[in-house]
KEZADREN-901989 format. One record per residue: residue in three letters; x, y, z of N, C-alpha, C in turn. Coordinates in Angstrom, 3 decimals, always signed. Layout:
N
res:ALA, n.px:X, n.py:Y, n.pz:Z, ca.px:X, ca.py:Y, ca.pz:Z, c.px:X, c.py:Y, c.pz:Z
...
END
This chain:
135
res:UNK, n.px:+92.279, n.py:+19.640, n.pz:+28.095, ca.px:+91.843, ca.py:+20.098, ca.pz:+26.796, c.px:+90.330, c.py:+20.160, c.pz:+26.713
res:UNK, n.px:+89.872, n.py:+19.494, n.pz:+27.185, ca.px:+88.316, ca.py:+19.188, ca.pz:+27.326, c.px:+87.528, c.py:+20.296, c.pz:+27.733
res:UNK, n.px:+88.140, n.py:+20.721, n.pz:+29.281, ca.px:+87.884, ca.py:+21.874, ca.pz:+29.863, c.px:+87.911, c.py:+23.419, c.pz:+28.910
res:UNK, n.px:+88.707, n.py:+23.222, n.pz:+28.290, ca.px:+89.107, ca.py:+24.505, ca.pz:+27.333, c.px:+88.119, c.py:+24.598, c.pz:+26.411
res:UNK, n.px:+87.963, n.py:+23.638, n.pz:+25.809, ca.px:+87.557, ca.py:+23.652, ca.pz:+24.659, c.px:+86.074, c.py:+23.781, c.pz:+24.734
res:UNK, n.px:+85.652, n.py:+23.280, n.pz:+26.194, ca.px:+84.135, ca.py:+23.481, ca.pz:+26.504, c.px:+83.690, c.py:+24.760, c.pz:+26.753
res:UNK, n.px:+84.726, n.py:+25.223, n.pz:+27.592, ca.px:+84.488, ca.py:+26.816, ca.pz:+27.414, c.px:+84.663, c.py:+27.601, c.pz:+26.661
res:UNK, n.px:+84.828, n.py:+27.501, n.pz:+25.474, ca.px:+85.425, ca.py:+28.275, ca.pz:+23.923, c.px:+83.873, c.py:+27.964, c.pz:+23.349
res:UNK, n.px:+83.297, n.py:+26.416, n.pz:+23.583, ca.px:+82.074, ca.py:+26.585, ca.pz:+23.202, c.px:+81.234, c.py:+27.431, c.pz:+24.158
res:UNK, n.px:+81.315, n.py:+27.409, n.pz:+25.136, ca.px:+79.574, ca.py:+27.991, ca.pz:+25.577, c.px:+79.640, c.py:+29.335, c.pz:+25.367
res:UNK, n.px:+81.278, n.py:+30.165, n.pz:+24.663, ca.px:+81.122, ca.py:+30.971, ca.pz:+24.453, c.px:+80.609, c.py:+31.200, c.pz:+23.098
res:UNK, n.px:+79.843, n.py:+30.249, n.pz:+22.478, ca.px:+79.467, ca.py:+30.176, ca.pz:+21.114, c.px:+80.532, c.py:+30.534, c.pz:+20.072
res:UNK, n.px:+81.671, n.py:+29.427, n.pz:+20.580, ca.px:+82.795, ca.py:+29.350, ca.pz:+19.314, c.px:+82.484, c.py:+28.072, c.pz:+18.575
res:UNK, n.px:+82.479, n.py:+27.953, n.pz:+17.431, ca.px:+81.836, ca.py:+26.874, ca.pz:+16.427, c.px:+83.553, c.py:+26.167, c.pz:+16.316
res:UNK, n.px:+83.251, n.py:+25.125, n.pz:+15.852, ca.px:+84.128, ca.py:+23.860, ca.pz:+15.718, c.px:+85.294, c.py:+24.663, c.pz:+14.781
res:UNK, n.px:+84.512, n.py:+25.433, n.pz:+13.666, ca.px:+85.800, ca.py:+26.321, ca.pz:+13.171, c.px:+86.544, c.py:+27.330, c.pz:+13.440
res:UNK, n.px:+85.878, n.py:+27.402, n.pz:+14.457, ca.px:+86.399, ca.py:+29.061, ca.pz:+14.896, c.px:+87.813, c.py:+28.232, c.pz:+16.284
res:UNK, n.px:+87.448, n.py:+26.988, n.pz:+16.734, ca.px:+88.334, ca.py:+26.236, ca.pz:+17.460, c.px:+90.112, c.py:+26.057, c.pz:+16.420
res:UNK, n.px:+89.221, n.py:+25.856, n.pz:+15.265, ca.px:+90.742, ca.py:+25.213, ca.pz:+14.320, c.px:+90.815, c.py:+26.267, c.pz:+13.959
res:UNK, n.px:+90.672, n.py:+27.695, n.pz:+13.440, ca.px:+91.589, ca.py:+28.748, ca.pz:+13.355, c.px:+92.204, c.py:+29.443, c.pz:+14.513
res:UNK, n.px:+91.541, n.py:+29.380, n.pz:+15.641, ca.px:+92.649, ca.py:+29.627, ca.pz:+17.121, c.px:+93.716, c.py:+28.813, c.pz:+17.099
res:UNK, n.px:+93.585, n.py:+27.360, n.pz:+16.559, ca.px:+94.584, ca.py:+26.851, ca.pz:+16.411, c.px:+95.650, c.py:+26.467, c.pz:+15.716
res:UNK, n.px:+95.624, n.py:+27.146, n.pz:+14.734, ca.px:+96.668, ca.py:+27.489, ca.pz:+13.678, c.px:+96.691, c.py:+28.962, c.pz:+13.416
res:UNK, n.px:+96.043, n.py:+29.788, n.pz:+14.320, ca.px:+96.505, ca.py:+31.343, ca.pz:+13.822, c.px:+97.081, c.py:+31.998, c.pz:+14.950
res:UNK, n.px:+97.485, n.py:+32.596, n.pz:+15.542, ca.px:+97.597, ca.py:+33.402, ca.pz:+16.678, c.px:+97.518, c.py:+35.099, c.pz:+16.087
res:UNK, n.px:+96.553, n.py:+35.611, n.pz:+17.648, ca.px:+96.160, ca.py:+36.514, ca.pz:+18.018, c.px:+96.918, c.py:+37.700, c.pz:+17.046
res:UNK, n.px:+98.012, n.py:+37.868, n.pz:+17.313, ca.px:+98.807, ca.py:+39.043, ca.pz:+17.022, c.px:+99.987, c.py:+38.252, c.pz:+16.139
res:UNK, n.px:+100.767, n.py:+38.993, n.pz:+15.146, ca.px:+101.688, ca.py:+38.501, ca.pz:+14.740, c.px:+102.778, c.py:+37.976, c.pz:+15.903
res:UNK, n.px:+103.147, n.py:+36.854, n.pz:+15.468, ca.px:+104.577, ca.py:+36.539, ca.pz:+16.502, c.px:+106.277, c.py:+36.643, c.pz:+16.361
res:UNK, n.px:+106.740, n.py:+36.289, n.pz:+16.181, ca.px:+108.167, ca.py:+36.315, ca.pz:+15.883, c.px:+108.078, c.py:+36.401, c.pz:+14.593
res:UNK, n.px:+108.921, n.py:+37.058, n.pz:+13.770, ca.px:+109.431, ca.py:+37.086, ca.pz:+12.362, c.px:+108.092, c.py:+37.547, c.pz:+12.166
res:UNK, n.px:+107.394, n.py:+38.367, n.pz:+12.634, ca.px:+106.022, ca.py:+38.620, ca.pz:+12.161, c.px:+105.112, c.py:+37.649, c.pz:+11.579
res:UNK, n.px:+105.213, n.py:+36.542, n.pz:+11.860, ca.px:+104.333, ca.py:+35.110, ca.pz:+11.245, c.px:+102.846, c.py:+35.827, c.pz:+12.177
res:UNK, n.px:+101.599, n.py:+35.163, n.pz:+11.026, ca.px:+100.478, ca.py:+34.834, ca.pz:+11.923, c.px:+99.948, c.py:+33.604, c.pz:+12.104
res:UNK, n.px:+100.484, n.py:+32.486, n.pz:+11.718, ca.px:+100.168, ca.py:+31.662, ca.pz:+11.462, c.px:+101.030, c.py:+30.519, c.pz:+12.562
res:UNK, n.px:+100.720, n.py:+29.600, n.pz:+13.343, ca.px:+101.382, ca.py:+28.970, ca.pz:+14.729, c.px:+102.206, c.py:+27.685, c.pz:+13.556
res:UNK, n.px:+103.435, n.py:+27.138, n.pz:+13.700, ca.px:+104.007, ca.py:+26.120, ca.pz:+13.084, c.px:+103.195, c.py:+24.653, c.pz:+13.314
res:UNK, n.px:+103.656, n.py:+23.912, n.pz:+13.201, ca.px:+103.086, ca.py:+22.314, ca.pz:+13.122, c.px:+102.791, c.py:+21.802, c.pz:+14.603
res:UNK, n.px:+101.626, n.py:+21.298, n.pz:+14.665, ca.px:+101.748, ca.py:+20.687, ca.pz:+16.037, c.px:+102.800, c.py:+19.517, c.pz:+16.414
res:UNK, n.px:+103.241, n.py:+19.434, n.pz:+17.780, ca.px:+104.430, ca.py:+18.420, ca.pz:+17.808, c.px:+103.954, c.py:+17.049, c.pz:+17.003
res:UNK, n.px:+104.430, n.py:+16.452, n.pz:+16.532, ca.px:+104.280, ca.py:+14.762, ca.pz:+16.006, c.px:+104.775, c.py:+13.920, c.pz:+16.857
res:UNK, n.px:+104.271, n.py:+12.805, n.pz:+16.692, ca.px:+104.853, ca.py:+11.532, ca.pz:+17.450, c.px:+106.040, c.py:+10.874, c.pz:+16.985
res:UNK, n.px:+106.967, n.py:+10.902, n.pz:+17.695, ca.px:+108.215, ca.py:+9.596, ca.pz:+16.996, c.px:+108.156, c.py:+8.942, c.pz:+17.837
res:UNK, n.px:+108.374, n.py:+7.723, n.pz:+17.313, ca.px:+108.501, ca.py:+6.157, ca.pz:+18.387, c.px:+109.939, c.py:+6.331, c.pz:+18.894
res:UNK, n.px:+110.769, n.py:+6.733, n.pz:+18.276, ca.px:+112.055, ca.py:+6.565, ca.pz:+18.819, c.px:+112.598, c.py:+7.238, c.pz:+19.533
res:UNK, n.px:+112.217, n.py:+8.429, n.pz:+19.767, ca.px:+112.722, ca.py:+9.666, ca.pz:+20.754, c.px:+111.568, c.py:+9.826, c.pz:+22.060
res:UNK, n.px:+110.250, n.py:+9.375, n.pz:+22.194, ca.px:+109.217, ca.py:+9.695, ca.pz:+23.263, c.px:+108.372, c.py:+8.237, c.pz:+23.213
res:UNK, n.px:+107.399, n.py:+8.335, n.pz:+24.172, ca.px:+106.650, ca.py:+7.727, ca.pz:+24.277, c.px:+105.130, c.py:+8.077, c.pz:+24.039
res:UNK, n.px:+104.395, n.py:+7.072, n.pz:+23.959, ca.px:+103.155, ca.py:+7.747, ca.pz:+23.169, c.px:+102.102, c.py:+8.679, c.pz:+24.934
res:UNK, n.px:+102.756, n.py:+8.485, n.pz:+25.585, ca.px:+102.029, ca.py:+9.485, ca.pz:+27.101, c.px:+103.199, c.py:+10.478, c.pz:+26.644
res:UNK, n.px:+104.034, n.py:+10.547, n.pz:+26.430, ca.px:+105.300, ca.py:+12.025, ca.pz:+26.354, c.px:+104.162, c.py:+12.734, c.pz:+25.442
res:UNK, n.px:+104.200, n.py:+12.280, n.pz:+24.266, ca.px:+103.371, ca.py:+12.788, ca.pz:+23.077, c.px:+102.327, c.py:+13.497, c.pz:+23.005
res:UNK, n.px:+101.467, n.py:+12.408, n.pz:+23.866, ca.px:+100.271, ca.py:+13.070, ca.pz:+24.246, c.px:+99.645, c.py:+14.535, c.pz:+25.219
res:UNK, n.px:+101.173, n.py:+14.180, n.pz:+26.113, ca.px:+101.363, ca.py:+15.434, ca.pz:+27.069, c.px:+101.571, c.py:+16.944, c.pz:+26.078
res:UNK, n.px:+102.902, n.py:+16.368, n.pz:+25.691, ca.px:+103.163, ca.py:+17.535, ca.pz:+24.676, c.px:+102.587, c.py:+17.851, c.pz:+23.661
res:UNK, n.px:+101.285, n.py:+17.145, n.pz:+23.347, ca.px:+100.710, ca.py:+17.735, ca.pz:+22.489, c.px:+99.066, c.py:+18.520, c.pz:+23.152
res:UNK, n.px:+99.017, n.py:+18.199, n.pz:+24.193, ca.px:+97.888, ca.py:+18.544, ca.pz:+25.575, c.px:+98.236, c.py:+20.055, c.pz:+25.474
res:UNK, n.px:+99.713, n.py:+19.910, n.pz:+25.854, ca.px:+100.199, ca.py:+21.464, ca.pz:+26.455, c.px:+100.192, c.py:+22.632, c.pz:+24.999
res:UNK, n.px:+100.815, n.py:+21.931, n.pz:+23.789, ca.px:+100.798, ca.py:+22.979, ca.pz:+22.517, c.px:+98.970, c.py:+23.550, c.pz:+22.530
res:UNK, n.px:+98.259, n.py:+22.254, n.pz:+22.659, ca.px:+96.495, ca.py:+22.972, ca.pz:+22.119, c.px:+96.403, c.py:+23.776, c.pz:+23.215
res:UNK, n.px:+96.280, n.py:+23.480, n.pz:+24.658, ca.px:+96.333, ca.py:+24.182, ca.pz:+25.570, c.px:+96.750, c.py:+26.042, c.pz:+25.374
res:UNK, n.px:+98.148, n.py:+25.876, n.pz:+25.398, ca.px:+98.688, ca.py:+27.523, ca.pz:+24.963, c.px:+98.548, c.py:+27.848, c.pz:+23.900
res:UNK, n.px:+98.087, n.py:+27.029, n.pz:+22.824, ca.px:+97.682, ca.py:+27.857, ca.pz:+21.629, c.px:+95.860, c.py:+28.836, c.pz:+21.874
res:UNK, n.px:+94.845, n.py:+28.079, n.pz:+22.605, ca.px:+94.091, ca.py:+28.025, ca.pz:+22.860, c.px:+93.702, c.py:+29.351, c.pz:+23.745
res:UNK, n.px:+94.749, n.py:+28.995, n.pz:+24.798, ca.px:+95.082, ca.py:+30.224, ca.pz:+25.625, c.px:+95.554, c.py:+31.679, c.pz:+25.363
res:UNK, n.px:+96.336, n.py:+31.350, n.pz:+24.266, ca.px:+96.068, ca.py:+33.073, ca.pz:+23.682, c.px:+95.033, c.py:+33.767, c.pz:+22.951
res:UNK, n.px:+93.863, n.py:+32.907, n.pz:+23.220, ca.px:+92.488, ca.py:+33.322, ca.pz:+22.602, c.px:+91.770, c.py:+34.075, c.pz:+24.288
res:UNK, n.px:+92.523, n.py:+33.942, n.pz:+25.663, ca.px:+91.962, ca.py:+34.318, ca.pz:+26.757, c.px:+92.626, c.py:+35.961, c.pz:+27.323
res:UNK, n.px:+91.694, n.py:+36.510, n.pz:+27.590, ca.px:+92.512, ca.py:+38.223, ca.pz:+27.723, c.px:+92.913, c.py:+37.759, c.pz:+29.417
res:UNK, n.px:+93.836, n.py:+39.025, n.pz:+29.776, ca.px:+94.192, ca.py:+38.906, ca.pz:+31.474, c.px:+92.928, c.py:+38.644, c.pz:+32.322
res:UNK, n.px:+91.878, n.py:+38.787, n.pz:+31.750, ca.px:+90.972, ca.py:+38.902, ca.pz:+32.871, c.px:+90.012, c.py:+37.796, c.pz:+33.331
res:UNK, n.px:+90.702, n.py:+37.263, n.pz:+31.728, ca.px:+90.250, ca.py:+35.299, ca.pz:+31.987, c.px:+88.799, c.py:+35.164, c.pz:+30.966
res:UNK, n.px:+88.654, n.py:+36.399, n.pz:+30.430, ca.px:+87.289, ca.py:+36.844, ca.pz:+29.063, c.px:+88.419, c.py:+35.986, c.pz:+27.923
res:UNK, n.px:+87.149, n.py:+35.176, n.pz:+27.535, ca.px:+87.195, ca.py:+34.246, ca.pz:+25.406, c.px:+87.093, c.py:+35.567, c.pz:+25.102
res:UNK, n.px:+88.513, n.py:+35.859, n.pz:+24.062, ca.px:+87.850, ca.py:+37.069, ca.pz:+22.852, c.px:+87.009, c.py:+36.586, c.pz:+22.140
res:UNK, n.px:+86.504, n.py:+37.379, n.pz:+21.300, ca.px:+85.295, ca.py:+36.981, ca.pz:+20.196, c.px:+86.199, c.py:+36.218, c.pz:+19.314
res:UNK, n.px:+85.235, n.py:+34.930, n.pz:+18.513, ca.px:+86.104, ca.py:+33.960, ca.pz:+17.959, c.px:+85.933, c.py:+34.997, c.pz:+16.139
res:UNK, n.px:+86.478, n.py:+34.188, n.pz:+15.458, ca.px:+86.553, ca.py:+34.790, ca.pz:+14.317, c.px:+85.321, c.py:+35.151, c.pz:+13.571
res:UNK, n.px:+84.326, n.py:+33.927, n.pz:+13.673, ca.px:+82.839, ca.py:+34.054, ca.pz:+13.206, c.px:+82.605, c.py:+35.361, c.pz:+13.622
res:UNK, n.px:+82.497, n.py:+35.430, n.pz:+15.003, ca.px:+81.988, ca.py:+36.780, ca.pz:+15.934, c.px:+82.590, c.py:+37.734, c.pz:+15.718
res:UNK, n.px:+83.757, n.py:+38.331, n.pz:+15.149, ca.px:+84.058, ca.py:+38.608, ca.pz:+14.737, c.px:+83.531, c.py:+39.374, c.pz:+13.320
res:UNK, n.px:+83.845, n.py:+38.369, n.pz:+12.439, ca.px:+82.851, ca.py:+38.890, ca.pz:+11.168, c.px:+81.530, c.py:+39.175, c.pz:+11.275
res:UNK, n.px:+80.444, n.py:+38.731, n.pz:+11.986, ca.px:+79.564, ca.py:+38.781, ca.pz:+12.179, c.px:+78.982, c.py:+39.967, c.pz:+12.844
res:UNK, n.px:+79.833, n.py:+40.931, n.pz:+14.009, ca.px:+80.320, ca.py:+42.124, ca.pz:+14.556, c.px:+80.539, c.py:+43.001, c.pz:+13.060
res:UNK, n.px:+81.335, n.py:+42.599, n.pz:+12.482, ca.px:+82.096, ca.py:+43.735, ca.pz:+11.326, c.px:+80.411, c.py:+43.700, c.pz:+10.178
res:UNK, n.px:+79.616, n.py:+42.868, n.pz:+10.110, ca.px:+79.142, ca.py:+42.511, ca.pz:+9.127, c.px:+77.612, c.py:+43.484, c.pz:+9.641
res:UNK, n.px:+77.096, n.py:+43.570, n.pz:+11.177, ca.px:+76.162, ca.py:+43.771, ca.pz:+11.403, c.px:+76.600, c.py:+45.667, c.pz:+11.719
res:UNK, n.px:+77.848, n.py:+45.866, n.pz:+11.745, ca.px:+78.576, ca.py:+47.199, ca.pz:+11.701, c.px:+78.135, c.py:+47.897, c.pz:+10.231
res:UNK, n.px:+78.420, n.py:+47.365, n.pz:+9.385, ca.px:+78.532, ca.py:+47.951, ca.pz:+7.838, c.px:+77.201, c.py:+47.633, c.pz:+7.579
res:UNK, n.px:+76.159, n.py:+47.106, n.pz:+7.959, ca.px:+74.742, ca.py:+46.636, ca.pz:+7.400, c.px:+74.172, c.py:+48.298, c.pz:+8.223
res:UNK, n.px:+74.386, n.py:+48.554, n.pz:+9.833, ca.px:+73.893, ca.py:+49.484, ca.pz:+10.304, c.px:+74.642, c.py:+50.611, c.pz:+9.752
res:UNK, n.px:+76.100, n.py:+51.276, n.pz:+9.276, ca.px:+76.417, ca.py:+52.176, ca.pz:+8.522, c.px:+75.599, c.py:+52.411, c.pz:+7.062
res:UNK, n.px:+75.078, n.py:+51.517, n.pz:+6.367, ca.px:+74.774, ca.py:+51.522, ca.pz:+5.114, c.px:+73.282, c.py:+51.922, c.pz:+5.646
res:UNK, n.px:+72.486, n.py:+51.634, n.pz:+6.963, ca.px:+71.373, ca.py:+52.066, ca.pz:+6.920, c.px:+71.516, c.py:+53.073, c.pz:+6.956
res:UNK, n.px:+71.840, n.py:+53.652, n.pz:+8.327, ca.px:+72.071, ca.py:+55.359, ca.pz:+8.498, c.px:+72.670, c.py:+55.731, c.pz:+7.288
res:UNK, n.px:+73.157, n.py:+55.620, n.pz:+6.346, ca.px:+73.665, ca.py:+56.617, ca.pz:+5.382, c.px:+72.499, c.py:+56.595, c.pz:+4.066
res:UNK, n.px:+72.023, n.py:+55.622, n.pz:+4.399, ca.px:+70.419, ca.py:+55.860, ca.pz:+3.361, c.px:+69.112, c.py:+56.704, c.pz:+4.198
res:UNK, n.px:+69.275, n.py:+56.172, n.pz:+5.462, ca.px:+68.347, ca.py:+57.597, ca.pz:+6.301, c.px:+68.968, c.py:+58.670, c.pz:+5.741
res:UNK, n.px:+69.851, n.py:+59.279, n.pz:+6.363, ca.px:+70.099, ca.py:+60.273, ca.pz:+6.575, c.px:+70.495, c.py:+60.957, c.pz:+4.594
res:UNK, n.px:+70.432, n.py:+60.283, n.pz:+3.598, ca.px:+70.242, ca.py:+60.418, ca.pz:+2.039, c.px:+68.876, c.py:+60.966, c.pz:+1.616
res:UNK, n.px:+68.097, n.py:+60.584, n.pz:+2.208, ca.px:+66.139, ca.py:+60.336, ca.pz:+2.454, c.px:+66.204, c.py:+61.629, c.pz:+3.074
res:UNK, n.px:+66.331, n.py:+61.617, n.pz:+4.747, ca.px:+66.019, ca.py:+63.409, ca.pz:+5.077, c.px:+66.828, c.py:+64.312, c.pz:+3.911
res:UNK, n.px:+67.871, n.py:+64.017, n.pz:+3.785, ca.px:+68.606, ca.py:+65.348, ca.pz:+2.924, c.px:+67.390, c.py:+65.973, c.pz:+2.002
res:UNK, n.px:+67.426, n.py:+64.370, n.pz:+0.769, ca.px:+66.302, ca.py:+64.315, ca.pz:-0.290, c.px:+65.030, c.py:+65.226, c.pz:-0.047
res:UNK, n.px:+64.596, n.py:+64.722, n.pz:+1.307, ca.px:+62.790, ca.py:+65.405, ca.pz:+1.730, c.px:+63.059, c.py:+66.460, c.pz:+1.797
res:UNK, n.px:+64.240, n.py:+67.023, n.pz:+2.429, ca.px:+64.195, ca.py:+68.462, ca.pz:+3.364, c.px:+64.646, c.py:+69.103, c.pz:+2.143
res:UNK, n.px:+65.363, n.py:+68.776, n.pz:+0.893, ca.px:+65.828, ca.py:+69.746, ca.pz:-0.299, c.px:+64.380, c.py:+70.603, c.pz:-0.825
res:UNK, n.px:+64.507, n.py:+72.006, n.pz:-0.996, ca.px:+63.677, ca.py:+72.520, ca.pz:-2.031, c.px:+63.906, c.py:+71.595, c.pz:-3.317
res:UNK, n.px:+62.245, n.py:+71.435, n.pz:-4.135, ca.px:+62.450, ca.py:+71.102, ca.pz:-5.320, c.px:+62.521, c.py:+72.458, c.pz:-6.383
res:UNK, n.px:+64.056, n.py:+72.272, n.pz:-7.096, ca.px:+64.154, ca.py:+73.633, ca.pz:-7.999, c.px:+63.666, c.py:+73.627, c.pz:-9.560
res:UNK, n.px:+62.379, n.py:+74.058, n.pz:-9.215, ca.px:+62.501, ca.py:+74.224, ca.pz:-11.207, c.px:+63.418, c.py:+75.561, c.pz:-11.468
res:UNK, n.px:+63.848, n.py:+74.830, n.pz:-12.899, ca.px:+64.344, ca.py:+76.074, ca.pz:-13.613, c.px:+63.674, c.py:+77.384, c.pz:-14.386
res:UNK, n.px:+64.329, n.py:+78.534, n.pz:-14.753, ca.px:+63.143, ca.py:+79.928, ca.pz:-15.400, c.px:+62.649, c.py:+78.846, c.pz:-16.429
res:UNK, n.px:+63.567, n.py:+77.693, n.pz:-17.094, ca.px:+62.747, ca.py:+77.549, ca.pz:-18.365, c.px:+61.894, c.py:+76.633, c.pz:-18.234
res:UNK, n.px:+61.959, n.py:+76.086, n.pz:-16.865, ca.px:+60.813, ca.py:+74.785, ca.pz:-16.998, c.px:+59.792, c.py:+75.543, c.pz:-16.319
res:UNK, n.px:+60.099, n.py:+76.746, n.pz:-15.680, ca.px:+58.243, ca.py:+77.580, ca.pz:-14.997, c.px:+58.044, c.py:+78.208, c.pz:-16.372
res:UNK, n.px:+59.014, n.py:+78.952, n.pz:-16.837, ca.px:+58.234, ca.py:+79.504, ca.pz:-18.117, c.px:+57.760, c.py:+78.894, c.pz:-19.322
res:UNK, n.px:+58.429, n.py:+77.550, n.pz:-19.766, ca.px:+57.530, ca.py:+76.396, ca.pz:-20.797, c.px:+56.012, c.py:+76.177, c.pz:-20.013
res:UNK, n.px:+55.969, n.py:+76.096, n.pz:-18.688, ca.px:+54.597, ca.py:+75.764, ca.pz:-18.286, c.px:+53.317, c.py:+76.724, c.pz:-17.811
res:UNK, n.px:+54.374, n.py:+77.918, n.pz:-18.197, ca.px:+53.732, ca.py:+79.305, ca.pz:-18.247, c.px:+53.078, c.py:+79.306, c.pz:-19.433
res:UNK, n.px:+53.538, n.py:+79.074, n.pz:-20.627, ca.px:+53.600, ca.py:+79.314, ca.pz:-21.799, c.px:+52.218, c.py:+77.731, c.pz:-22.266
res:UNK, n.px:+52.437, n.py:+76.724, n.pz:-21.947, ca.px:+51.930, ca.py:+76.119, ca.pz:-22.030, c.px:+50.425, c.py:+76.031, c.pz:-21.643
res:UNK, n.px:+50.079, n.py:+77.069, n.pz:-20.077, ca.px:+48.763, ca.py:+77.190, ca.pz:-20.007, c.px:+48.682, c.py:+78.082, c.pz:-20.404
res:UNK, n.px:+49.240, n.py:+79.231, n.pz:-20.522, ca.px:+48.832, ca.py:+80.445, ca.pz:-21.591, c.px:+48.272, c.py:+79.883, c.pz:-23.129
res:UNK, n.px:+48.745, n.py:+79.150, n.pz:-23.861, ca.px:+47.830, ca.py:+78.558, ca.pz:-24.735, c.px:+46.764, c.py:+77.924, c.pz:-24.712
res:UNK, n.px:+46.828, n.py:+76.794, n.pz:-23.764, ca.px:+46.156, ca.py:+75.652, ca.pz:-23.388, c.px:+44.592, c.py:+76.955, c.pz:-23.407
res:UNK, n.px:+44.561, n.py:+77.933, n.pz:-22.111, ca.px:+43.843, ca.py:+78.598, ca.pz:-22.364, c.px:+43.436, c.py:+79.457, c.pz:-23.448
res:UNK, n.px:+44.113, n.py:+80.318, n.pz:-24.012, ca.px:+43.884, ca.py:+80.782, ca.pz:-25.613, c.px:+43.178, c.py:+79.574, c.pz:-26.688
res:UNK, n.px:+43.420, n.py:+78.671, n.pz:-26.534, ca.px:+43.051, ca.py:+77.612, ca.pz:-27.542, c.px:+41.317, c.py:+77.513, c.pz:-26.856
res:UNK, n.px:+41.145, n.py:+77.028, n.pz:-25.553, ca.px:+39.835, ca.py:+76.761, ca.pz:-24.810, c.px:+39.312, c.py:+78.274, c.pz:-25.036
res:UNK, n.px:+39.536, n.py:+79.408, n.pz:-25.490, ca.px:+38.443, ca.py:+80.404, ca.pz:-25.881, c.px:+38.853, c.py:+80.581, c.pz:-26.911
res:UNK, n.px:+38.984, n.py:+80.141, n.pz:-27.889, ca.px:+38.925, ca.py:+80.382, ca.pz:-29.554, c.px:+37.793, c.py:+79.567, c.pz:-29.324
res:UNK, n.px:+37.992, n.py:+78.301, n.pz:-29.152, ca.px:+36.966, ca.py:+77.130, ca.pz:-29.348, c.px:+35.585, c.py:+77.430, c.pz:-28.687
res:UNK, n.px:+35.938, n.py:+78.700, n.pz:-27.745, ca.px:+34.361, ca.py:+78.998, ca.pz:-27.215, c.px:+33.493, c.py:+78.224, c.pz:-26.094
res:UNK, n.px:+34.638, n.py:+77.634, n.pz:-25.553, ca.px:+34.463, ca.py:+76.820, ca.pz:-23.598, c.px:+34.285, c.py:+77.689, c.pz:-22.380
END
C-alpha cells in the first residue's frame, strides 16, 4: 500500500484526491453504481486481525489500481482534473473576448442619415450664428 500510494503522490495526487479514488471508481460498475461499497471490516469471529489486514491491503490496492491505465500511467487525479477543465474554460473565455475586440476594431463605425445630418445641421448654424455675431 505504501508503494502505491507513494506513487499516486509524486504524481501530485493530494491526500484527497487518494480518498475519492477510493470510494469512487473510474467508470460506472455493475448496476451502473459509481461509487465502490464499504471497505471489508474486521470480525473477531470469522478472521484474524493479519486475514483482515490482508484483505483489506488487497481492496485499497485494486481500488487504487483502477486509477492506473494499461500502460502503467496515474490518470489525472480529480483535482487535475478540475484544474485541466478550469484552465480550459479560463483560455475559451479569453479567446472569445479576443476574438469580440478584433470583430469590435475591425467593424465600420455606422452613423446614421440622422445623426450626419443633426451634425450637419448643427455646424451649419454653429456657423450662421459666428457671422451674424461678426467673428
Amino acid at each position: 500500500m505504501a508503494i502505491s500510494s507513494r506513487s499516486f503522490g509524486l504524481t501530485a495526487w493530494t491526500v484527497a484526491d487518494i480518498h475519492h479514488a477510493l470510494n469512487w471508481r473510474t467508470t460506472p460498475g455493475l448496476h451502473n453504481r459509481e461509487s465502490w461499497g464499504p471497505l471489508p471490516q474486521y470480525n473477531r469471529d470469522t478472521q484474524s486481525y493479519i486475514d483482515h489486514c490482508r484483505a483489506l491491503r488487497g481492496a485499497l490496492k485494486f481500488r487504487l489500481l483502477q486509477w492506473v491505465t494499461t500502460e502503467g500511467e496515474i490518470m489525472l487525479s480529480q483535482s487535475q482534473r478540475m484544474d485541466a477543465a478550469s484552465a480550459h474554460a479560463r483560455a475559451h473565455a479569453r479567446a472569445t473576448t479576443e476574438r469580440r475586440a478584433k470583430l469590435t476594431a475591425s467593424r465600420p463605425t455606422h452613423q446614421s442619415a440622422a445623426a450626419t445630418g443633426a451634425a450637419k445641421a448643427r455646424a451649419a448654424l454653429h456657423a450662421a450664428r459666428q457671422a451674424q455675431a461678426g467673428y
